[in-house]
Backbone bond lengths (Angstrom), bond angles and torsions (degrees), N, CA, C in turn:
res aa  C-N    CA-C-N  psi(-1)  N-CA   C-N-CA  omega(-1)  CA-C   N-CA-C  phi
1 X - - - 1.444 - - 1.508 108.16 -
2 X 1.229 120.18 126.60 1.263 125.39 173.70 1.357 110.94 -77.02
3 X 1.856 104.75 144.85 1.298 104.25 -166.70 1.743 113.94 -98.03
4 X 1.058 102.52 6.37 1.718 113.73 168.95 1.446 115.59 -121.58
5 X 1.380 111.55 153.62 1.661 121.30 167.48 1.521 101.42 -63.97
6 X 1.408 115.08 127.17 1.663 101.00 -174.07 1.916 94.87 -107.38
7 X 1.217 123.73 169.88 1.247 134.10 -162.86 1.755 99.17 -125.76
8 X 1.392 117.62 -33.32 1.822 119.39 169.44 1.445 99.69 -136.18
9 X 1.225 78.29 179.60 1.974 100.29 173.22 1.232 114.13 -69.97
10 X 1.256 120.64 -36.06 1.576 134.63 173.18 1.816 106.68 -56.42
11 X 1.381 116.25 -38.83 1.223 119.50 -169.90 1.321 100.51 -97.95
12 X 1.681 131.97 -30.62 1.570 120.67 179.58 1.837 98.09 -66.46
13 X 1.053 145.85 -45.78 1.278 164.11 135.92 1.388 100.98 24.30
14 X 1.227 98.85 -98.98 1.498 144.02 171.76 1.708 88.52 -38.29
15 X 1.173 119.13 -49.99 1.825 103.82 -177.14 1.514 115.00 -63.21
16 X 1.094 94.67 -48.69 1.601 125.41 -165.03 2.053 98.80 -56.22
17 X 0.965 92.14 -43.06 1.806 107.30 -168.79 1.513 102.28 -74.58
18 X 1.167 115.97 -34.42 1.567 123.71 -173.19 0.992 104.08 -117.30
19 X 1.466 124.20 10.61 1.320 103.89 135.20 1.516 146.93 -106.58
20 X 1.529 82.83 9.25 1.528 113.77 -173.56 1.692 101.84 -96.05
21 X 1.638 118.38 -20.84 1.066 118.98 -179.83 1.620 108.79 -91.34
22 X 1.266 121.47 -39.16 1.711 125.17 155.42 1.818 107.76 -42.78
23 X 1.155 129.74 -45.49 1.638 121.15 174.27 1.457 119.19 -70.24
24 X 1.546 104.64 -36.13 1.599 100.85 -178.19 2.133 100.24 -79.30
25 X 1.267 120.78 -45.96 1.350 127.85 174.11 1.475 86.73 -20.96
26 X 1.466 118.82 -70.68 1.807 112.82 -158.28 1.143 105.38 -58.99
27 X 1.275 133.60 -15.50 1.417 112.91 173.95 1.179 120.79 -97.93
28 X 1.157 132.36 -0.90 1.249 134.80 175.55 1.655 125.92 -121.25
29 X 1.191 128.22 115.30 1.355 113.04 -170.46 1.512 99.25 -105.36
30 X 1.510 162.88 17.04 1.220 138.81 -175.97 1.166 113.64 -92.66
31 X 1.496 116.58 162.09 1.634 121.30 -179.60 1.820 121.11 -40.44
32 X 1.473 107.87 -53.13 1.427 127.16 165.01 1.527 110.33 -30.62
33 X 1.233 106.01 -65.57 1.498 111.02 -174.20 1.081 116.55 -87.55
34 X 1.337 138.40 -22.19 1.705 123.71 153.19 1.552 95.08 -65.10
35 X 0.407 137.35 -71.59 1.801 134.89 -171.04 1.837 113.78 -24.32
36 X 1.186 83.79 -30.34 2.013 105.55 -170.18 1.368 76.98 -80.88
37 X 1.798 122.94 -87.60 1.554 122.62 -169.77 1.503 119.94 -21.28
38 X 0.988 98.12 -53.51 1.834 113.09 -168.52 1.535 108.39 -53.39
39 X 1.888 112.76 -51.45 1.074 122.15 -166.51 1.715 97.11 -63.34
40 X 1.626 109.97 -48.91 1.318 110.22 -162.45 1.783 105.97 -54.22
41 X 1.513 91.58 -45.29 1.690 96.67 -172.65 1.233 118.78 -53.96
42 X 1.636 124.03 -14.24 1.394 137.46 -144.91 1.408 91.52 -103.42
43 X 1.690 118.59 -34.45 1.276 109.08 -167.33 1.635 103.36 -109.84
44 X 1.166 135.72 -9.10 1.245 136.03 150.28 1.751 131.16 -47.27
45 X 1.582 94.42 -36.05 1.355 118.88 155.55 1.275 119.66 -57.79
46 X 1.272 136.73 -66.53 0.956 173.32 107.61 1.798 107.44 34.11
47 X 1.319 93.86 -68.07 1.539 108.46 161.55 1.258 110.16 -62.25
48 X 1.367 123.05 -83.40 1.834 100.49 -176.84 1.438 121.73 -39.26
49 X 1.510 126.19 -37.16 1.349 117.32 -168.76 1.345 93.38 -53.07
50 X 1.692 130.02 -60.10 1.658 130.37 174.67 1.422 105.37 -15.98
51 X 1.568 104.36 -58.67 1.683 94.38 -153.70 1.712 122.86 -84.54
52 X 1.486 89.45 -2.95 1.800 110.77 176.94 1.709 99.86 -85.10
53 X 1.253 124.09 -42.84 1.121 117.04 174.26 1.105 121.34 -83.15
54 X 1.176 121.87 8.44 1.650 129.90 155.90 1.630 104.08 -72.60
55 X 1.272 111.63 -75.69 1.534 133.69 -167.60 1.536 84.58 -68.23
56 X 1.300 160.76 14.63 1.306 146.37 165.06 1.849 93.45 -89.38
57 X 1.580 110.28 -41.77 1.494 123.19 -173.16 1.068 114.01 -79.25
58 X 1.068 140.66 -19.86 1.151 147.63 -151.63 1.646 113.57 -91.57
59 X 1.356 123.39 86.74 1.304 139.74 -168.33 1.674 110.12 -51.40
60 X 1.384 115.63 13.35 1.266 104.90 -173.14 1.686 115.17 -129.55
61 X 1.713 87.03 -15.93 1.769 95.21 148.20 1.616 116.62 -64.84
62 X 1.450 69.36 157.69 1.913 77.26 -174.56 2.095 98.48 -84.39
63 X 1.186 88.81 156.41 1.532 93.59 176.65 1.690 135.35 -40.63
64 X 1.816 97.25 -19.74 1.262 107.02 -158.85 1.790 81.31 -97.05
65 X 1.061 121.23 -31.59 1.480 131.00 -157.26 1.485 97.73 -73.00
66 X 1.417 127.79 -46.13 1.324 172.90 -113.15 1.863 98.50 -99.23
67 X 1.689 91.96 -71.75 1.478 120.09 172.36 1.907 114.11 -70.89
68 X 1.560 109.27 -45.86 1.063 97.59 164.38 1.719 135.28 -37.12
69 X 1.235 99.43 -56.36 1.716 133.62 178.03 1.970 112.48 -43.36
70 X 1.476 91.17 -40.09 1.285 97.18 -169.71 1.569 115.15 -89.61
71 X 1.411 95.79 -32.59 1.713 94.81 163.69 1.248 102.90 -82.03
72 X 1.304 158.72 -49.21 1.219 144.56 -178.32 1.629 108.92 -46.81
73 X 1.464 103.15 -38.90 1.698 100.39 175.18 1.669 114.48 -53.76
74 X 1.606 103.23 -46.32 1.446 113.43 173.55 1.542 118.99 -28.21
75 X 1.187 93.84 -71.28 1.869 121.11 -177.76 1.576 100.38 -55.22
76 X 1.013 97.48 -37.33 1.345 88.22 -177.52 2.017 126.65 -60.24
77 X 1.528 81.63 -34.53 1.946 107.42 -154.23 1.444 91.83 -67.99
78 X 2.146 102.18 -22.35 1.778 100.95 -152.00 2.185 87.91 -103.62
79 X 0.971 100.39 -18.76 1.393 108.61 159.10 1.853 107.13 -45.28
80 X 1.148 106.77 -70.66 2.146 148.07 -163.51 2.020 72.18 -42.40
81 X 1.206 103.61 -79.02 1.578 116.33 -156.34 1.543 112.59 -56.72
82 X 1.330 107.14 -28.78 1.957 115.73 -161.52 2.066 82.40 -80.44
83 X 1.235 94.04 -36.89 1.945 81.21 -167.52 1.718 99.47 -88.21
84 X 1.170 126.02 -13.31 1.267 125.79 -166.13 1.894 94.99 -70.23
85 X 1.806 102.33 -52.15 1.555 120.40 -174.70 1.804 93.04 -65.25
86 X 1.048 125.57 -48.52 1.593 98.40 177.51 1.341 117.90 -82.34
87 X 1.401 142.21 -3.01 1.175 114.60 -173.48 2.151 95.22 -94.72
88 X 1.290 91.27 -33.34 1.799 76.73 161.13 1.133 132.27 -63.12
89 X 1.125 130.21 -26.50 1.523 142.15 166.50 1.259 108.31 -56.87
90 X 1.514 138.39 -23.77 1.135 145.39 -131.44 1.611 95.45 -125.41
91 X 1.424 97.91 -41.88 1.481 108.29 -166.38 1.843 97.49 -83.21
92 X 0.701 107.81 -49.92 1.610 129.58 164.83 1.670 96.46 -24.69
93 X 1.361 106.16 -55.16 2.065 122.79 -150.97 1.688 74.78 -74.65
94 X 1.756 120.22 -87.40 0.836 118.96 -161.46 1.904 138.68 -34.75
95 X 1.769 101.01 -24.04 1.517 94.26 -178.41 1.783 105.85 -98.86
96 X 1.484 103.04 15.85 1.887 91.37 162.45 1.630 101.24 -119.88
């Protein structure tokens, strides 16, 4: 079950993947594999921001839909960076 209302396929995706990477995370605690999570989470993010800045452009959303999209892209970008800074941190942990 995806843990967000998704808006495309690109974004049910992106739920579906991270949320499959949040279940395996609990089973695994070593540097390696948060490092794997992080990256995955980083680019799942990553992907929706794509698909928000599609639907931010997209002249056929309505304005409110439009603006929604683009702050969700926001959250998203600051999502992109928070997992980008831990999975280097991680990768960092794992090679000492």
């Amino acid at each position: 079950m995806a843990s967000s209302t998704a808006t495309s396929t690109t974004e049910s995706i992106a739920n579906t993947v991270s949320d499959a990477v949040n279940f395996e995370f609990l089973s695994f605690h070593s540097a390696p594999s948060r490092h794997v999570s992080e990256t995955v989470q980083q680019y799942t993010a990553g992907a929706s921001k794509e698909a928000n800045k599609d639907a931010a452009k997209d002249s056929n959303n309505s304005l409110g839909e439009r603006a929604s999209a683009g702050i969700d892209a926001l959250g998203d970008k600051a999502k992109e960076s928070k997992h980008d800074a831990k999975a280097s941190g991680y990768r960092e942990s794992a090679q000492h």
